[in-house]
C-alpha positions as CSV (number, residue, x, y, z in Angstrom):
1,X,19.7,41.1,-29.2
2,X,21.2,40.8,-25.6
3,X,23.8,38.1,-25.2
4,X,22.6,35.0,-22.6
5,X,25.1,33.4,-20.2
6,X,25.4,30.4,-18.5
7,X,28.5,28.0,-16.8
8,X,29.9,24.8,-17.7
9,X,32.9,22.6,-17.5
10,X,35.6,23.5,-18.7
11,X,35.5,27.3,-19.4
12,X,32.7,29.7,-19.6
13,X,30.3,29.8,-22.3
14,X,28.3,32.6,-24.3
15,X,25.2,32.2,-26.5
16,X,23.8,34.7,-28.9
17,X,21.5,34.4,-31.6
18,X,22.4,35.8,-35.0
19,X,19.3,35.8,-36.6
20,X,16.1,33.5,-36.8
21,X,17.2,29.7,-37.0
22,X,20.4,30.3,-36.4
23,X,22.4,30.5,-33.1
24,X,26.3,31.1,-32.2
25,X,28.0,29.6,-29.6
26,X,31.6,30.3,-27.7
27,X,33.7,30.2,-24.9
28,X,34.1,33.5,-23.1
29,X,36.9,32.5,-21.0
30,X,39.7,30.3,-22.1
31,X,38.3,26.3,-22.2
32,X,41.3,23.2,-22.1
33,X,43.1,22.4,-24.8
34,X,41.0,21.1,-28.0
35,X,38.2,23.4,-27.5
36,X,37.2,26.3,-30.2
37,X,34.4,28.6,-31.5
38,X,31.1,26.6,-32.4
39,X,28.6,27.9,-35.1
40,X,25.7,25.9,-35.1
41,X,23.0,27.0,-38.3
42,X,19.4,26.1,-38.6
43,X,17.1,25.3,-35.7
44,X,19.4,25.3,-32.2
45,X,20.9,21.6,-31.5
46,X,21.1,20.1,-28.4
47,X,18.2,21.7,-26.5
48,X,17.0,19.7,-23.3
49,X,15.8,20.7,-20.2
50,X,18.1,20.4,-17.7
51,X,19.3,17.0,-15.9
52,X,17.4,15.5,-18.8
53,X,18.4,12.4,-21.1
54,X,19.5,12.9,-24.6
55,X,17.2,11.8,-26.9
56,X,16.7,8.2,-27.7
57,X,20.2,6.9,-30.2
58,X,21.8,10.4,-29.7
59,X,25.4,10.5,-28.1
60,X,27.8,12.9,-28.0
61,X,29.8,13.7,-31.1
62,X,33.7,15.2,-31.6
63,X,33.8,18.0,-34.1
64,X,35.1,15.9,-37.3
65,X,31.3,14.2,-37.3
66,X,29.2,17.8,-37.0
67,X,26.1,17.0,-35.1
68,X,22.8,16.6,-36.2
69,X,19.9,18.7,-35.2
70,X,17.4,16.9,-33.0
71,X,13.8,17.2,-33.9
72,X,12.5,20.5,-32.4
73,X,10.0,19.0,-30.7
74,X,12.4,17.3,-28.8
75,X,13.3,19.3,-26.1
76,X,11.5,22.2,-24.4
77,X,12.1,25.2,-25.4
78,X,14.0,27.9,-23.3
79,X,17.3,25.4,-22.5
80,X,20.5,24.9,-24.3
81,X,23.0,21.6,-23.9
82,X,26.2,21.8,-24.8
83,X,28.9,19.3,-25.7
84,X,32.3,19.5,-25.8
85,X,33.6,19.0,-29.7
86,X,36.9,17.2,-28.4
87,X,36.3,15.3,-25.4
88,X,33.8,13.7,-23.5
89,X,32.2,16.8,-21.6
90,X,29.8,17.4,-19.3
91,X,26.9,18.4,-20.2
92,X,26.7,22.2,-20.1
93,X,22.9,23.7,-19.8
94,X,21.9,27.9,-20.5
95,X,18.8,29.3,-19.8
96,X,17.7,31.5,-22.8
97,X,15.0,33.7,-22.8
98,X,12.4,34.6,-26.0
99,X,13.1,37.6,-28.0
100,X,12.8,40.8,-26.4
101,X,10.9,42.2,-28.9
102,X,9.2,39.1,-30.0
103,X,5.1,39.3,-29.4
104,X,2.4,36.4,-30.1
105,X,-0.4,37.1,-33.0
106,X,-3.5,38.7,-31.1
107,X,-6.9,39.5,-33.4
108,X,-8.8,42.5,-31.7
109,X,-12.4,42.6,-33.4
110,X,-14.3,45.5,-33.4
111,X,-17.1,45.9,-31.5
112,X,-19.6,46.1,-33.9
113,X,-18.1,43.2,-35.4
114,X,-18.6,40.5,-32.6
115,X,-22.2,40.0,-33.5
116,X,-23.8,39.5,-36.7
117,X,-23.0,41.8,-39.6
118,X,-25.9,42.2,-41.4
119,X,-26.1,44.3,-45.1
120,X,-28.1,45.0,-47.9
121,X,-28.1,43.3,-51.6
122,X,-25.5,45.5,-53.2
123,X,-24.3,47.0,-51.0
124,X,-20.3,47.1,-49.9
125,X,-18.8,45.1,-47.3
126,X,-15.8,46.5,-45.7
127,X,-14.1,45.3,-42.8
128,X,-11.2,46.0,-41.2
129,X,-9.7,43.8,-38.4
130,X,-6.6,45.2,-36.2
131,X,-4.2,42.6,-35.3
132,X,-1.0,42.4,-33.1
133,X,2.3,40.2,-33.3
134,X,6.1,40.7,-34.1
135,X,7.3,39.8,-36.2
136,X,4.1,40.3,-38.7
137,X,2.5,37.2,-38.5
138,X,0.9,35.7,-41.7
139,X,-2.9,36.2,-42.0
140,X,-5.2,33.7,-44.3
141,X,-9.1,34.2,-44.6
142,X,-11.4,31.0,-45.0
143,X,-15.2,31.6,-45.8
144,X,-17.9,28.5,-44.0
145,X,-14.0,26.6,-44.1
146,X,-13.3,26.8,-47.4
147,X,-11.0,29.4,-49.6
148,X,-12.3,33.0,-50.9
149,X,-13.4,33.2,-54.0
150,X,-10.7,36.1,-55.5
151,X,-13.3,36.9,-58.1
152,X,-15.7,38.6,-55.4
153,X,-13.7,39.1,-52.2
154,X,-10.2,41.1,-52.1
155,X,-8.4,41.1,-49.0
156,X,-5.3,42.9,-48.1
157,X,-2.9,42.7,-45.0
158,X,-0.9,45.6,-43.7
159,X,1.5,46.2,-41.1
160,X,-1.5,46.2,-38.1
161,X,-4.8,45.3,-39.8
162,X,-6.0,42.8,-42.2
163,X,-9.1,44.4,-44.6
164,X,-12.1,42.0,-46.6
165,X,-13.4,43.6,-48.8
166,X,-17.0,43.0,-51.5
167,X,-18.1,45.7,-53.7
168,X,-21.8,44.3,-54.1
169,X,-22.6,42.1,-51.5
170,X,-25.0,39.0,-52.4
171,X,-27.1,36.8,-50.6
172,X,-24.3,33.7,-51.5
173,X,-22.0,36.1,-49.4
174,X,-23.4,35.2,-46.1
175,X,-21.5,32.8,-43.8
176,X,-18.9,32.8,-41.0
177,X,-16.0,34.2,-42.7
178,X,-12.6,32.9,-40.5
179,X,-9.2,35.2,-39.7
180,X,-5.9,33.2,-38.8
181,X,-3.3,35.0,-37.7
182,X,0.1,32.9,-37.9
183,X,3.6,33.2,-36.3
184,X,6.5,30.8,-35.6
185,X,3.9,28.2,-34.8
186,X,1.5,30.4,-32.8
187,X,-2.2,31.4,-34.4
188,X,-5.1,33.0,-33.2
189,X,-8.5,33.3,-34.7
190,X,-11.1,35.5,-35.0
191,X,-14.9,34.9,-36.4
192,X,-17.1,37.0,-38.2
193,X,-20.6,36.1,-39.2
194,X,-22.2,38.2,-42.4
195,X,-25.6,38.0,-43.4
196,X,-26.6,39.3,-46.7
197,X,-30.4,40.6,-46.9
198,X,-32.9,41.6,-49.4
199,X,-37.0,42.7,-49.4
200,X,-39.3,39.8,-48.8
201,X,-41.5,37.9,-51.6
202,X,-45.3,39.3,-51.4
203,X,-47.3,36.5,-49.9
204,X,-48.3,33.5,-52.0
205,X,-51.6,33.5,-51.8
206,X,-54.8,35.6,-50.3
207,X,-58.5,34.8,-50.2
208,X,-61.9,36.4,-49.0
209,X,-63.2,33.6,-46.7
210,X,-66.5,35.4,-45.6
211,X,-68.7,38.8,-44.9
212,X,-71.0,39.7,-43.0
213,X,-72.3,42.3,-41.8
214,X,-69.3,45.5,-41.7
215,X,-66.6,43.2,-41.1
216,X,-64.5,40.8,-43.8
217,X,-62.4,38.0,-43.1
218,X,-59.1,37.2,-45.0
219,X,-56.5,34.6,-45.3
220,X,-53.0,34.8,-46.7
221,X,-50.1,32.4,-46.9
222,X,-46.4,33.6,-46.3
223,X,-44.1,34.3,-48.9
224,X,-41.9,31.8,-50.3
225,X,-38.9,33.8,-50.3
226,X,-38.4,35.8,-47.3
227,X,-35.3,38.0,-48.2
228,X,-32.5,35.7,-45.8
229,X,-33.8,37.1,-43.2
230,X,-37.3,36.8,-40.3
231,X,-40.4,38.7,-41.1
232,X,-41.2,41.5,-38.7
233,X,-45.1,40.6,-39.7
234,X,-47.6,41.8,-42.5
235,X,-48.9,44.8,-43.6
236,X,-52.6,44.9,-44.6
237,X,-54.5,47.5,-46.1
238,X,-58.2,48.0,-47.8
239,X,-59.5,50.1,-50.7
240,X,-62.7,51.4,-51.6
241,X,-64.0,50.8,-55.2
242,X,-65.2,54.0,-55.7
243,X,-61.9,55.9,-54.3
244,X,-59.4,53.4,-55.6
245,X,-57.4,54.8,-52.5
246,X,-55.5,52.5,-50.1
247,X,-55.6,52.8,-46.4
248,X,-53.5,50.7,-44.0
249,X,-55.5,48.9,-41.4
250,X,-52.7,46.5,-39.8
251,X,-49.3,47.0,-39.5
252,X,-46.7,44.4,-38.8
253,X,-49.4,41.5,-37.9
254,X,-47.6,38.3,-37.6
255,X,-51.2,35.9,-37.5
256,X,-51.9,34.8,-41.8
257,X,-55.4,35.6,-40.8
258,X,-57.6,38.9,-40.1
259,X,-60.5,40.5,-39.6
260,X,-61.4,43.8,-41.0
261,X,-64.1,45.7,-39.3
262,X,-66.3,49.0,-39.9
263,X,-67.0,48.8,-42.7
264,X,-69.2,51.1,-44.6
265,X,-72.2,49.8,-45.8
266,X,-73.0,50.1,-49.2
267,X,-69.4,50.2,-50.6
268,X,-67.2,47.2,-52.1
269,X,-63.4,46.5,-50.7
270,X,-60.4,44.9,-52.2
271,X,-57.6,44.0,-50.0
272,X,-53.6,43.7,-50.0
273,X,-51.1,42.0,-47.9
274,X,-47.5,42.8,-47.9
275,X,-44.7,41.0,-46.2
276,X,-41.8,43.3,-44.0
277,X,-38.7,42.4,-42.9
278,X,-35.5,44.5,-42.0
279,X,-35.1,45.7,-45.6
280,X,-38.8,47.2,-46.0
281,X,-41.9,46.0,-47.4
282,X,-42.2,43.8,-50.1
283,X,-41.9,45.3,-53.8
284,X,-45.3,43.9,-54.5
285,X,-48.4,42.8,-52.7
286,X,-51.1,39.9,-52.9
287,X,-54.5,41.3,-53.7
288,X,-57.9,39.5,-53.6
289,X,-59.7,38.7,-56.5
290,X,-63.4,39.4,-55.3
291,X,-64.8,42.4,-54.0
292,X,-66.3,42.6,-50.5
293,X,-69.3,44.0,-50.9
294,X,-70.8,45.5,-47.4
295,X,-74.8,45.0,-48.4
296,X,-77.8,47.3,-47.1
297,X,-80.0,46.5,-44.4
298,X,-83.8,46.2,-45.5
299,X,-84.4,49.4,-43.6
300,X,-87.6,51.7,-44.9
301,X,-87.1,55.1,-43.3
302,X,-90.0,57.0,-42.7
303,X,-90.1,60.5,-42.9
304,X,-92.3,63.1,-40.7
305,X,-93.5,66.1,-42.3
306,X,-91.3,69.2,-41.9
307,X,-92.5,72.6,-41.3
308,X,-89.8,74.9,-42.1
309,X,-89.4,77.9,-39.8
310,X,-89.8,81.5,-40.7
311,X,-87.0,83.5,-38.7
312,X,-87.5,86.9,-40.2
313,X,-88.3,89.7,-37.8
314,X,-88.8,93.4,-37.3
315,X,-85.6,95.5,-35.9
316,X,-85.8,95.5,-32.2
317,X,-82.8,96.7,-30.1
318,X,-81.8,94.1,-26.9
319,X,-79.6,97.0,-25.6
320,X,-80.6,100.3,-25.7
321,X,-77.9,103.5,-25.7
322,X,-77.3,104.8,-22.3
323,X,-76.2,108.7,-21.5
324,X,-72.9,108.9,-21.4
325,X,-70.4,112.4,-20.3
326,X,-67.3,112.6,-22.0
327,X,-64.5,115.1,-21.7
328,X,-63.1,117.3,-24.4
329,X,-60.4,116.3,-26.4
330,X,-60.7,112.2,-25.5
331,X,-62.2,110.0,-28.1
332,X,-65.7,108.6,-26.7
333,X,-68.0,105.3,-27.9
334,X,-71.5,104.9,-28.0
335,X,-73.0,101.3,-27.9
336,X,-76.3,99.7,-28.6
337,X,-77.3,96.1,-29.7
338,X,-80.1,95.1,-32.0
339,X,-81.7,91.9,-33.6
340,X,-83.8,91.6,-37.0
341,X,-83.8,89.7,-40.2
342,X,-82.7,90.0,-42.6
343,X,-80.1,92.2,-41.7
344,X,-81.3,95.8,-41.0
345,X,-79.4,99.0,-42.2
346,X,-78.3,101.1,-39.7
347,X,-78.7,105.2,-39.4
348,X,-77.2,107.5,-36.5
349,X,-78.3,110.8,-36.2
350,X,-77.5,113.9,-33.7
351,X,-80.4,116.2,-32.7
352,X,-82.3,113.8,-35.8
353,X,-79.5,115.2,-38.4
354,X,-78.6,112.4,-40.1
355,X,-73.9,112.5,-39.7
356,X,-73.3,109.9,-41.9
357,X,-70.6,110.8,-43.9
358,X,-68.9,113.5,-40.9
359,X,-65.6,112.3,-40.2
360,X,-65.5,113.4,-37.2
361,X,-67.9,109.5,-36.7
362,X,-67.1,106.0,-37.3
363,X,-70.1,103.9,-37.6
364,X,-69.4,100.1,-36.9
365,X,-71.9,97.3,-36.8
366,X,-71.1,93.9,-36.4
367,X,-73.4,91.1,-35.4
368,X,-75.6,93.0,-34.1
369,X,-73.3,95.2,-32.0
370,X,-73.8,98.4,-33.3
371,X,-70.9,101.4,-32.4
372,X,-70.6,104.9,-33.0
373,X,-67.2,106.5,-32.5
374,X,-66.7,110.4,-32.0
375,X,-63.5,111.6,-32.2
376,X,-61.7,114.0,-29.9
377,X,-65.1,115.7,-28.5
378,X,-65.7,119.1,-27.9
379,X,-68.9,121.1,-26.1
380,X,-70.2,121.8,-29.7
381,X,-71.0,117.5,-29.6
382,X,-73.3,118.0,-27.0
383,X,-76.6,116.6,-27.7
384,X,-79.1,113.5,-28.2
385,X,-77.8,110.8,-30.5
386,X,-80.3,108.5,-32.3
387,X,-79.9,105.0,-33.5
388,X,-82.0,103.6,-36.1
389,X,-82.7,100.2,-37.4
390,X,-84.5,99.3,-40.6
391,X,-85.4,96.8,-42.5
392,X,-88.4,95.7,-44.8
393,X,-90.4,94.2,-41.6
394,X,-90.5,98.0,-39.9
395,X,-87.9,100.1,-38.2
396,X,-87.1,100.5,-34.4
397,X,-84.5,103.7,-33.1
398,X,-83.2,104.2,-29.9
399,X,-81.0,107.3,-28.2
400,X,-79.5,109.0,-25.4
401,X,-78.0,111.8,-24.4
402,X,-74.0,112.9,-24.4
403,X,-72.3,116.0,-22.7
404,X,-69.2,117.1,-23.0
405,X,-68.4,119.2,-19.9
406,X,-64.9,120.9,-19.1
407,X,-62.3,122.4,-20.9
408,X,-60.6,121.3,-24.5
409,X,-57.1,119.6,-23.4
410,X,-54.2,120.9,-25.0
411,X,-53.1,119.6,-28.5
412,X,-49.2,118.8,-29.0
């Protein structure tokens, strides 16, 4: 550590310290007669500010009677007096300056840290607090003020960061939990607050209060344990009796009353509550005891006599065929539409020669849309195509005629 100087009568002074408590004192240039090399151990003597008094009863002493160490609250820190061993001397006063590499305890919390930690029943708790100060300063934790208990909570310092550690948090975990960071009479503190949460009680209690027409009433009362934490509200949900399924009608509804409308009339309702906070819904739910039964009106319904209609029908076509000229060698569709029922079967004919069967035709009929194909055409299909409709109310046909005029294209 760098060597501080100062002047005084007689001679020329030097301090350095040698380690902590402990200082060493001597002339640099020769001093008068009587004067030597001064060792002074412990907390440094003589410290005043200066053109200060010496403390109360203290006077200077020769070096058979050592001195005595003044209280180290004495004096302010940062000055030195000296006094001469041999001779009454003049008080001799040296600035000295704090360690170079001395550095106060500082506590740098996390961010996520500087507002309530919150965690689950069993889970772990693990947190790790950076800290600053040379040389390490001592760290102690304190939980609501009072000790850790070393059964539940390990904690263990390092070089830069202090570390708390729970392996299954409980609800009795919750608190503000303290960090003290100490050094040569410097501390700093940091606070952590941990709350320790579980799933809500069900409600205590739920009744039917009333029903009428589609609509039920109920009434709840909260739960007596509500997990360490606020309720975000209640869940409510209905069943049929004949289904046994549940449905959720409300969802985080903070009143302890409700009304549960449309209804169906004619069925019978049971209803559950659960309480929610942070953790989920509660593990179980208060369910009422009655049935609400949704009742029938005194309605008679009169019936009028119905005359069921007859929609058969004869075949009759809406769209007729239309001539049509096609060119050799490029496929070509006939069209027609028709209505009957029941469904009619459908025949298509050239020059009334039934070509079912050809595949040189594709018949399609669908909905009514009836479709005859003819692929590749050449003069030879020239000629009046028929379409016929029957079913077992009569028949109905329709044609037209198709040419074919030019010269077959080229096959590749």
């Amino acid at each position: 550590m760098p060597g501080l100087w100062g002047k005084c009568q007689p001679g020329r002074v030097r301090a350095r310290r040698e380690c902590p408590g402990c200082l060493r004192v001597h002339t640099k240039e020769p001093c008068p007669p009587g004067t030597s090399q001064l060792s002074a151990p412990g907390p440094p003597w003589g410290i005043r500010a200066p053109g200060a008094a010496l403390p109360t009863g203290r006077q200077p002493r020769t070096c058979q009677e050592p001195p005595a160490p003044p209280p180290r609250g004495d004096l302010p820190r940062g000055f030195l007096s000296l006094h001469s061993s041999f001779q009454p001397a003049t008080p001799c006063v040296l600035s000295l300056d704090p360690p170079s590499d001395a550095e106060p305890p500082k506590i740098r919390v996390p961010r996520h840290l500087r507002q309530t930690y919150i965690r689950q029943v069993g889970e772990t708790v693990n947190l790790q607090i950076p800290f600053q100060g040379s040389p390490k300063p001592q760290a102690s934790w304190t939980h609501d003020g009072h000790a850790l208990d070393a059964q539940r909570v390990n904690v263990r310092t390092g070089d830069q960061d202090s570390i708390l550690f729970i392996r299954s948090a409980q609800r009795s975990d919750s608190g503000c939990y303290e960090l003290t960071m100490r050094l040569e009479g410097l501390e700093a503190k940091a606070a952590i607050d941990i709350l320790v949460i579980e799933k809500p009680g069900p409600p205590s209690s739920i009744r039917l209060l009333d029903v009428w027409g589609c609509n039920a009433a109920l009434e709840w009362m909260p739960p007596q344990d509500t997990g360490n934490t606020e309720l975000l509200g209640y869940t409510v949900q209905k069943a049929d009796r004949k289904t046994g399924q549940w449905f959720t009608v409300l969802e985080r509804y903070h009143p302890t009353t409700c009304t549960i409308s449309d209804l169906i009339v004619g069925n019978a309702y049971s209803f559950r509550v659960f309480s929610e906070n942070q953790c989920g819904l509660s593990a179980t739910a208060a369910t009422t005891k009655e049935l609400a039964r949704i009742q029938k009106a005194d309605i008679v319904a009169k019936t009028k006599g119905f005359v069921e209609r007859d929609f058969s029908e004869a075949p009759s076509f809406t769209q007729p065929l239309a001539d049509h000229t096609s060119t050799p060698g490029y496929s070509t569709q006939l069209f027609c539409s028709v209505r009957a029922s029941p469904k009619p079967k459908i025949i298509w004919m050239k020059n009334n020669m039934d070509i079912q069967g050809d595949p040189k035709y594709r018949a399609l009929s669908e909905q009514g849309v009836c479709t005859l194909e003819i692929r590749k055409p050449s003069p030879f299909d020239s000629g009046v195509y028929t379409c016929k409709a029957i079913n077992v109310l009569g028949e109905a046909s329709v044609d037209c005629r198709l040419e074919v005029k030019g010269k077959a294209s080229a096959t590749h």
